[in-house]
C-alpha positions as CSV (number, residue, x, y, z in Angstrom):
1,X,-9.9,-52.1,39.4
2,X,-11.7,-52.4,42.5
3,X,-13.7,-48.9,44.1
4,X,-14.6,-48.9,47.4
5,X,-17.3,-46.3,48.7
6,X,-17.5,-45.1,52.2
7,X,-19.9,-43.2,54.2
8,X,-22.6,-41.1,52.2
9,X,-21.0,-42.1,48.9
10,X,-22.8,-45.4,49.0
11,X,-25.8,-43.6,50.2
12,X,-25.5,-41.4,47.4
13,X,-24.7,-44.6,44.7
14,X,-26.4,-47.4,46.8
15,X,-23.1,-49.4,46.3
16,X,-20.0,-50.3,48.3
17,X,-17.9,-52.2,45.5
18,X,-17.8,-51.6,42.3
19,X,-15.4,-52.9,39.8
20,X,-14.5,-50.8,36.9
21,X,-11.7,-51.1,34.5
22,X,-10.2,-48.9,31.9
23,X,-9.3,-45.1,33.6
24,X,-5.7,-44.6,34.0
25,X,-5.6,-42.2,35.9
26,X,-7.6,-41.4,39.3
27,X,-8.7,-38.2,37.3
28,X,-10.1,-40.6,34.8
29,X,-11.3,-42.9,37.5
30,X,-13.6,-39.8,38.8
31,X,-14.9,-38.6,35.4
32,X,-16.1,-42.2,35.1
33,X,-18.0,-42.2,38.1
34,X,-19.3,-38.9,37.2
35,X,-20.6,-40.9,34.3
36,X,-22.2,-43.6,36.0
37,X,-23.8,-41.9,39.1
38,X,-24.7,-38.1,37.9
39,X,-23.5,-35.7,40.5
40,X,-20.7,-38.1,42.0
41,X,-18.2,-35.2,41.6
42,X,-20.2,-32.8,43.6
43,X,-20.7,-35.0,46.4
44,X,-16.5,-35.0,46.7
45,X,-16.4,-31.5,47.0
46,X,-17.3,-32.2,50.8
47,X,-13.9,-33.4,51.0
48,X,-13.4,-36.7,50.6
49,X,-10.4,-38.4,50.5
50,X,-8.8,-41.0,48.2
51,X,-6.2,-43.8,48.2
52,X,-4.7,-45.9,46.0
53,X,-3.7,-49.3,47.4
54,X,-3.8,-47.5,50.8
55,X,-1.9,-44.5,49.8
56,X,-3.5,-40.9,49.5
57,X,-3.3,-39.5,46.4
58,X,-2.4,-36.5,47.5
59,X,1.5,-38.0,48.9
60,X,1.5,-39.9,45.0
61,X,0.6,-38.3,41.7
62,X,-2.9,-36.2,42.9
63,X,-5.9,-36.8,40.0
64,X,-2.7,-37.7,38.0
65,X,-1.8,-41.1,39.7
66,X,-1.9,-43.8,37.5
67,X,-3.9,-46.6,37.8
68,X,-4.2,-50.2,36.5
69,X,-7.1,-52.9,36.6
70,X,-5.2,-54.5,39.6
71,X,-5.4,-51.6,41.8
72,X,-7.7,-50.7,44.9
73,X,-9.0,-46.9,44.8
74,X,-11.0,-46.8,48.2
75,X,-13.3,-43.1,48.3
76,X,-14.1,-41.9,51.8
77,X,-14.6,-39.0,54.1
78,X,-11.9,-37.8,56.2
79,X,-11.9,-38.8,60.0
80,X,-12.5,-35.9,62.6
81,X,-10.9,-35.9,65.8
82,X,-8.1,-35.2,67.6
């Protein structure tokens, strides 16, 4: 699947893309990138938000979505404003 990082996430992993196949689930997904870039999890506890082919996880499945190598998990912080 494709990841795309936003904002201080690709400060923090000095990528945009990556591709990464294998998690099934967005839970999966994260403990992956945990893996990869040490700390990744902590950095999301500024509250980022994530989609799934342009769909918040939080309106699908949460960390329990289900994903497959064709999908597009973009990772960003939410917009202020009003």
């Amino acid at each position: 699947m494709q990841v795309k990082l936003f904002a201080t996430l690709i400060e923090f992993t000095g990528k945009r893309k990556l591709e990464i196949h294998g998690p099934k689930t967005v839970r999966e997904l994260l403990d992956k990138l945990e893996e990869m870039f040490p700390g990744f999890k902590k950095e999301l506890e500024q509250g980022y938000m994530i989609l799934v082919n342009g769909k918040n996880i939080e309106h699908l499945q949460g960390l329990d979505t289900p994903l497959s190598d064709d999908d597009t998990v973009s990772i960003f912080p939410p917009a202020g404003g009003g």
